[in-house]
Each structure stands twice: as C-alpha cells, then as structure tokens.
BAMI-285177 format. One record per residue (C-alpha): residue in three letters; x, y, z. Coordinates in steps of 0.02 Angstrom, whole numbers, plus 32768, in hexadecimal, padded with zeros to 4 digits. Example, Ala and Ser with C-alpha at 12.3 -4.5 7.8 and 13.67 -1.06 7.14 Angstrom:
REM BAMI-285177
ALA82677F1F8186
SER82AC7FCB8165
***
This chain:
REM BAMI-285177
UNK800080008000
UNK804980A77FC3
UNK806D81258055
UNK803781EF8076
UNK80AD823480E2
UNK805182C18140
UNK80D38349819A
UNK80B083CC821A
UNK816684388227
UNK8198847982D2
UNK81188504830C
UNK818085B08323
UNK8109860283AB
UNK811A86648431
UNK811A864E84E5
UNK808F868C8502
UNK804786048464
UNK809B858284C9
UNK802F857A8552
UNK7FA6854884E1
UNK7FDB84A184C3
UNK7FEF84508425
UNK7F61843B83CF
UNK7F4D837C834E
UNK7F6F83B1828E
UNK7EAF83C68263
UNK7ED583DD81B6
UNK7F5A835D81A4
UNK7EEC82ED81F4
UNK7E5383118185
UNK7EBF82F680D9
UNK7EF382368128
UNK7E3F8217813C
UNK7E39824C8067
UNK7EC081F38042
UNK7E7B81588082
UNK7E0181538023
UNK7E6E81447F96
UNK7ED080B57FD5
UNK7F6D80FD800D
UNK7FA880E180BB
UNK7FC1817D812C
UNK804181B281B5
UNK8061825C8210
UNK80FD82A28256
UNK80DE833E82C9
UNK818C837582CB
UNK816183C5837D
UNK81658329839C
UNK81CB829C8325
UNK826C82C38319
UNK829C830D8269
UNK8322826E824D
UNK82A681F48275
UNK8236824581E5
UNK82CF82328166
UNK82F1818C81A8
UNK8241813A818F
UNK8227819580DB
UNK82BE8149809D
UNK8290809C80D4
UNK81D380B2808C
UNK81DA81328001
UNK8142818C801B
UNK80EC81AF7F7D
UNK80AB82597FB1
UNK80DB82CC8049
UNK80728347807F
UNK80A183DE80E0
UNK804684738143
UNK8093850E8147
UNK807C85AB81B8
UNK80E68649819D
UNK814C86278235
UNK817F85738202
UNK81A2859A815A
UNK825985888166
UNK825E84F381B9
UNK81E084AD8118
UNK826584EC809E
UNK82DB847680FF
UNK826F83DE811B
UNK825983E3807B
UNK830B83E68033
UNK833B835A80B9
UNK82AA82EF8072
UNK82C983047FB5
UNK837D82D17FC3
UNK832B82267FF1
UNK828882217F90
UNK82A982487EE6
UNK81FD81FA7EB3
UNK819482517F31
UNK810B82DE7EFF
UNK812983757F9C
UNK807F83CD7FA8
UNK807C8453801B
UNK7FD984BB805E
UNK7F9184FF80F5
UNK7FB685BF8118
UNK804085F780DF
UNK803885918043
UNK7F9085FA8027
UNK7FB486A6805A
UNK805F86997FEA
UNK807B86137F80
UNK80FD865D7F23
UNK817986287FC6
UNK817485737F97
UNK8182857A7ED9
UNK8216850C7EA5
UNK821A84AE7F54
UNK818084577F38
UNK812D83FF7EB8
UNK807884477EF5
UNK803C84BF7F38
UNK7F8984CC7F80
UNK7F2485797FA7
UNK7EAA855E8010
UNK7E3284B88044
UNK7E9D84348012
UNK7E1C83A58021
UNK7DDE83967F7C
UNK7E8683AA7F1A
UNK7EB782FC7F5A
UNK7E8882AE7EC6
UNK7EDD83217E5B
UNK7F7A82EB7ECE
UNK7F62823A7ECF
UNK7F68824D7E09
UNK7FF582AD7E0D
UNK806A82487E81
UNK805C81AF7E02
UNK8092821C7D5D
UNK8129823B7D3E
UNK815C82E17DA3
UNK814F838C7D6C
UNK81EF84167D50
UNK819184977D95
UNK811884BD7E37
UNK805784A47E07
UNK7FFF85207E6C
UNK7F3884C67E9E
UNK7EBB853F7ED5
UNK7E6084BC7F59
UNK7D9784AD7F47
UNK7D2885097FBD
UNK7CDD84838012
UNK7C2284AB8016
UNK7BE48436807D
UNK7C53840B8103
UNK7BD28356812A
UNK7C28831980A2
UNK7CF3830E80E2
UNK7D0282618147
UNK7D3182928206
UNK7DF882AB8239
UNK7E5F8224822C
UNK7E89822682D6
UNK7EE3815082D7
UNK7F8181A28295
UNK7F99821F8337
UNK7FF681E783BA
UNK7F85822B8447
UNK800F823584D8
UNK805182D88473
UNK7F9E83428482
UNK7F7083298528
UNK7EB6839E854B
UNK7EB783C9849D
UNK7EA1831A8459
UNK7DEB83558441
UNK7E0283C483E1
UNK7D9683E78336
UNK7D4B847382CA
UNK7C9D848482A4
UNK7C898506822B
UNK7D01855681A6
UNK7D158608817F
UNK7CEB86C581BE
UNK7C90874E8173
UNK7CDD87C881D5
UNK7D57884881B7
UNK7DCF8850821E
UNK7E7688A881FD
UNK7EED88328234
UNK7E88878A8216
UNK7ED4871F8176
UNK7E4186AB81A1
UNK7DD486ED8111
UNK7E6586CC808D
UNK7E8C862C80B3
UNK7DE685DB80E0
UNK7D7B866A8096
UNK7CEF86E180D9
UNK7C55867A80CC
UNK7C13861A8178
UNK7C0C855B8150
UNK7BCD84F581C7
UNK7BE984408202
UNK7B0E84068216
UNK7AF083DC82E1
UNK7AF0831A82BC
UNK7B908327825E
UNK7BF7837982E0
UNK7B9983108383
UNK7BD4827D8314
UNK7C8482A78324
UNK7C7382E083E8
UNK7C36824F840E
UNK7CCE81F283BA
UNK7D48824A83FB
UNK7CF0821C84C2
UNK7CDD8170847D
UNK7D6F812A83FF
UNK7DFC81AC8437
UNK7DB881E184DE
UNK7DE482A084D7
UNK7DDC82D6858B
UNK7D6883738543
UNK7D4483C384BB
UNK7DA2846C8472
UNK7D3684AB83D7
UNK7DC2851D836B
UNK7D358563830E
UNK7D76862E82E1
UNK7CA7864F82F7
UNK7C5585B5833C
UNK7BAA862C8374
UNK7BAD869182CE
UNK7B15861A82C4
UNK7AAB861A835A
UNK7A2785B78339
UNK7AA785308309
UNK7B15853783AB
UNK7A6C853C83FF
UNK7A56848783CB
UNK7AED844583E7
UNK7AEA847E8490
UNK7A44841984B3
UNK7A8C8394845B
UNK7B33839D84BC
UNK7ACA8390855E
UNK7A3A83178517
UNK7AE682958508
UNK7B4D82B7859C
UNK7BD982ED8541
UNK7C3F833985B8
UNK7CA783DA85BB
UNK7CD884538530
UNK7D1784F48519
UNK7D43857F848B
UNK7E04859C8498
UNK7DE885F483EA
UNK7D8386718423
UNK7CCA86AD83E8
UNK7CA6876B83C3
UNK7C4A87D4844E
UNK7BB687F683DD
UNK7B9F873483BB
UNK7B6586FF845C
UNK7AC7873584DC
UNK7AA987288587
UNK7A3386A58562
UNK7AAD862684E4
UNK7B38863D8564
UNK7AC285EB85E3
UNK7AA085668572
UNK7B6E854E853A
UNK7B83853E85F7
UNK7AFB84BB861C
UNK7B3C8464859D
UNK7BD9844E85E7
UNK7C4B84DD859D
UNK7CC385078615
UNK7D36858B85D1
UNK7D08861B8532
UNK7D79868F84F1
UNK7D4B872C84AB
UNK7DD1879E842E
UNK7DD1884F8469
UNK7E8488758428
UNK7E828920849D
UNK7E49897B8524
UNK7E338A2F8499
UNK7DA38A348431
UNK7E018AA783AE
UNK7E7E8A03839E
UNK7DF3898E838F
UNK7D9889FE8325
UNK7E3C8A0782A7
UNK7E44893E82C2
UNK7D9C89388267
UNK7D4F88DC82E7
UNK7C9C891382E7
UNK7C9688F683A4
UNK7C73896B843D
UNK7CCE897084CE
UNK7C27897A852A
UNK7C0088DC84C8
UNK7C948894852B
UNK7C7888CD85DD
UNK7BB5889085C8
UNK7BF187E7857F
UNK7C7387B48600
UNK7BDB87E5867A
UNK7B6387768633
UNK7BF586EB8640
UNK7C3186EF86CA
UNK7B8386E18722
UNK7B5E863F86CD
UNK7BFD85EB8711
UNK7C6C85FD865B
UNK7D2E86288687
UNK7D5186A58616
UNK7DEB86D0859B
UNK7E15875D853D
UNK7E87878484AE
UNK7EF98810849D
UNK7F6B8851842A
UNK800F88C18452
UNK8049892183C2
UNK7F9F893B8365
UNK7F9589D482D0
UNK7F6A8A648338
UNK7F8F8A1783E3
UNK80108AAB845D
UNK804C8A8084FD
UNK7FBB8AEA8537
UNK7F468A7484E1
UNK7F8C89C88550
UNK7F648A2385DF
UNK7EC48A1E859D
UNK7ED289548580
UNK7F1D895E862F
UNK7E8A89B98689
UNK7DF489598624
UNK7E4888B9865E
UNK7E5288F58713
UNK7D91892286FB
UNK7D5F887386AD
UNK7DDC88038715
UNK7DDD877A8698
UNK7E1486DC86C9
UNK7E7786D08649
UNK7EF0874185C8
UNK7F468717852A
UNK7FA087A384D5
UNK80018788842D
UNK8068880583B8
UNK80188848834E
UNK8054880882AC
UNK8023881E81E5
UNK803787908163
UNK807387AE80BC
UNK7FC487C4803B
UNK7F51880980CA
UNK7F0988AF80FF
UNK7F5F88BC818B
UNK800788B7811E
UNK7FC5892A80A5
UNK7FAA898D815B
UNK806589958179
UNK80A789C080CE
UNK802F8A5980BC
UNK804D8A9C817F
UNK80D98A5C81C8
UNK817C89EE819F
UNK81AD894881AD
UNK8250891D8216
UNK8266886A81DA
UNK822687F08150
UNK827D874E81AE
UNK81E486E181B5
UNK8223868C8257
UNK8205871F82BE
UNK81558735829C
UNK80EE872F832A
UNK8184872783A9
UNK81CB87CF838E
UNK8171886C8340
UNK819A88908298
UNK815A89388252
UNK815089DD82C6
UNK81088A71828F
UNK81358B3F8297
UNK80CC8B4D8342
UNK80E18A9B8383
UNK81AA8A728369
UNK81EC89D88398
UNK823F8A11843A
UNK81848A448475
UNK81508994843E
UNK81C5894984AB
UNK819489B88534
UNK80E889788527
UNK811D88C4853D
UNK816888E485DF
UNK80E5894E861B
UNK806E88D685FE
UNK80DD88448658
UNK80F688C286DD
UNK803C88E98708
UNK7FFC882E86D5
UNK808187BE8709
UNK805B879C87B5
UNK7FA4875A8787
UNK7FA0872586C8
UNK805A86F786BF
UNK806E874A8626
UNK8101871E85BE
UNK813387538511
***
C-alpha cells in the first residue's frame, strides 16, 4: 500500500502561544482521512514532536509517494529545510504544501515544491493522487483548493494516526464551522478559508463529539471555531444536544465575538457544560478597536463578561500589544479595562501583519517595517510606526508584564 506522509514543522510561537498547548494537526488529520479513501496509507510526523532524523530515516526506508506539508509564516524556514533534507532521499516523491502561508503567499514555495495549494485543500486530493503517479513536473503547479460547500460531506479527522500522549486537554479538539464574514484588520482568516459562515449541521458535529468521548476519549472538548455563535440558532442546538447526551465539558479557547452571544445562550453554553469562553477585545481604547475594524463596543464587552461570569463561565480575553493606532497611553487603557473586568484569564500577542493582508497593506501605507525574517513573526514586533517606534513598543511589553505579572503571569 502506497504511503502519504503528512508533516507538521516545528511551531515558532511565542511564550505567551506556548501556554496554549499544542493543539492535533486538524488539517493534516482531515487530508489522511481523504487519502484513505483512495487507498494510500497515512502517517503524521508533528515535528514538535518526532524528531526531524527519525522523519528522514523512515522516508528513506518507505518512500512515501506524496508528502504533505502545512505551513504558517513563522515555520516557513524550517519547511524550506524539511524539504531539502527530504528530497535528497525521495527523488520520486510529489511535495505538496498548503495551509497558511502557502495561501496568503504562494510565491515563497515556488521551486521547493512540486504543489502548492491556496486554500481548502480537501478536494484537490484527487488532483494529487493523479499527480504523484505521472511522471513529475519541472516546475511548481499552483492548485486553488475547492470551497467546500457543505462541510457534511468531509469524513471526520483521522485521529488513529495521532499519538495522543503529545496533546494532552486538547485531544478534543475539532472545528465546527469554516470561515468569517467579518472584517477585521488583522484577521488572514477570510483569505485563507474565505468570508462566508459554513457550518458543520448539529448531528454532524454531535457525531464527532461523541467519538472523540467514545473511540479517543478526549478529556473535553475545545471547539477552534473563529465564530462558533455567528449562528445562534445553531449553537442553540448543539447545546441541548450537548446536554440531552451527557457529553461532558467544553470550552471556546478560540474565542467568540461580544456581539455573538446573549445573556440568555451563555446560560444555555454553561448548562451544557462549557466551562471556559474567550472573547477577542484586542484593547482597552475604542479609537484602537475602532481602527482594528472590529465592529465591537467596549460597552459590548463590560456587559458580556457580566452576563458570563454570573452563569458560572471563566472568562478569557484576547489582547494585542502593538496594534495600528495603539500609544503607551492607549495600554493603560487595556490595563485599566482589565482591572475593571478582572478576567480570569489574559492572552496578549504582538500584533503582527502577514504578507497579502490588510493589515500589511496597513504598515506599508503608515508606518515601516523593521524586518522581513519570517521567523520572528509573532515573537518579536516587526513594523513601528512615526508615533508608535519600536523603543515605545518595547516599553509596552514591560509595562504590561509589570502591571499583569503577578496575577496573569504574562510572558512575551
């Protein structure tokens, strides 16, 4: 049986990324379940996790016939080199590559891999599995993946190929809808999985919560959704449905938007057995999260932790340092609404643009960027602007580990 070597490089993150967890390959693990059904045998290597040798050694024993590879921006470099390492020893293989960074700028991998795929890679697989058994192409064949309409219609995660020890409480993890319609200036969501709202139907995604109690037994559930109540009528359901089977806690480490949720569906998420929501606020200054294209209130926010917090939900909240029109007078701001909420939790990240979005169109029009090394995204900032210069940027950073420290243990 032919082989489909599925690779997750080493996640570049920061610290304050870390404390997440790692999180199973969704996507990875969705293609294996495709790939099946084609006959070919699958195997992942989370290079988190698998040493990179052991990944050379085993390909050069079974000469995959096709390795696939996510990319993010951060990882990219350490792609480049996977890949180089791998062809020296696989000169029959097809290297596809997709995911984010493949999507956002596929122009990075042209002449390292064979394919490339923008967007959904689900229903290019055929095109792939065609591909792999021709004889191989000189150049890099760019696929533009198929919206997938009807999400009912992709086969569940392959989850047999993860070795569980490695995910701990995020075992359970799975995505129930694809896409965003909003607008947000530093989201790449919309250009990778597009701006329409698909959704997952209620027996569809209990169907997989139930497996992942039953077959893999996922200690709870994390739904990664980007805007799992964008549909309330929908989450209303699966809520009764949740609590109709037993099925345990859950929580939305994602986030879900302030003006997607009630007092009323936030009762229900809680009976259900949600334990834990995070909302994205990305600053204490309305002017910042005006500029962010948000479309939220910070009254929206105050009203919404309320409602939480009285129906027993812990309560997270994302931030961003380093946002376009963000001043050190403006994370004082962050620093007093947080004092006012007293979230359980914070998560702040830099603010950071990726090549092909708004937010890097942002930059080039108002301010300047100070590096274009791909490994330093999201650790380090990398653009400052006229009224914000880096030194003030760093400033913020130890403000805000100054002020939060002690109770969030804040660490960038």
């Amino acid at each position: 049986m032919p082989f489909v070597y599925l690779v997750k490089p080493v996640t570049v993150e920061s610290h304050e990324e870390e404390k997440k967890g790692s999180y199973p390959p969704l996507g990875l693990l969705y293609l294996s379940s495709m790939f099946k059904e084609y006959g070919f045998e699958t195997k992942l290597y989370d290079l988190d996790f698998v040493d990179e040798n052991a990944l050379v050694k085993q390909a050069s024993h079974e000469q995959p016939e096709i390795v696939a590879i996510t990319s993010t921006t951060p990882s990219y470099y350490s792609i480049v080199h996977v890949i180089k390492r791998l062809r020296e020893i696989l000169k029959n293989s097809l290297f596809a590559v997709g995911g984010p960074h493949a999507t956002l700028v596929p122009e990075d991998f042209i002449g390292i891999a064979d394919v490339i795929v923008k967007g959904e890679g689900e229903r290019v697989i055929s095109e792939l599995v065609k591909m792999s058994r021709k004889q191989r192409f000189k150049n890099t064949i760019v696929l533009k993946g198929e919206t997938v309409e009807n999400l009912d219609e992709i086969p569940y995660p392959d989850r047999s190929i993860l070795d569980r020890r490695y995910y701990s409480e995020n075992l359970g993890s799975m995505f129930t809808s694809r896409g965003c319609p909003y607008n947000c200036l530093f989201c790449a969501t919309r250009f990778i999985m597009g701006r329409k709202f698909r959704a997952r139907s209620v027996g569809n995604v209990i169907g997989e919560w139930i497996e992942l109690k039953e077959k893999y037994k996922a200690p709870k559930i994390r739904i990664l959704d980007d805007v799992f109540t964008f549909n309330r009528q929908r989450a209303v359901e699966i809520c009764k449905q949740v609590k109709e089977y037993g099925l345990g806690e859950w929580s939305l480490p994602n986030g879900v938007r302030v003006d997607n949720v009630d007092a009323e569906l936030l009762e229900l998420m809680a009976d259900s057995g949600c334990t834990i929501v995070w909302y994205g606020v990305e600053s204490g200054s309305q002017k910042v999260i005006n500029i962010l294209r948000k479309g939220i209130k910070l009254e929206q926010v105050e009203k919404v932790v309320e409602w939480s917090k009285d129906v027993g939900l812990s309560v997270g909240l994302f931030f961003m340092v380093g946002a376009p029109g963000e001043t050190l007078e403006t994370v004082y701001e962050t620093l007093k609404l947080i004092e006012k909420l007293d979230p359980d939790y914070v998560h702040f990240s830099i603010a950071t643009p990726y090549p092909g979005t708004d937010f890097w169109k942002w930059v080039e029009e108002n301010g300047r960027f100070l590096t274009h090394d791909y490994s330093k995204f999201e650790r380090e900032f990398i653009f400052e602007t006229p009224d914000y210069p880096l030194k003030d940027r760093i400033k913020a950073i130890e403000i805000i580990e100054k002020e939060l420290s002690l109770k969030y243990e804040v660490e960038f």
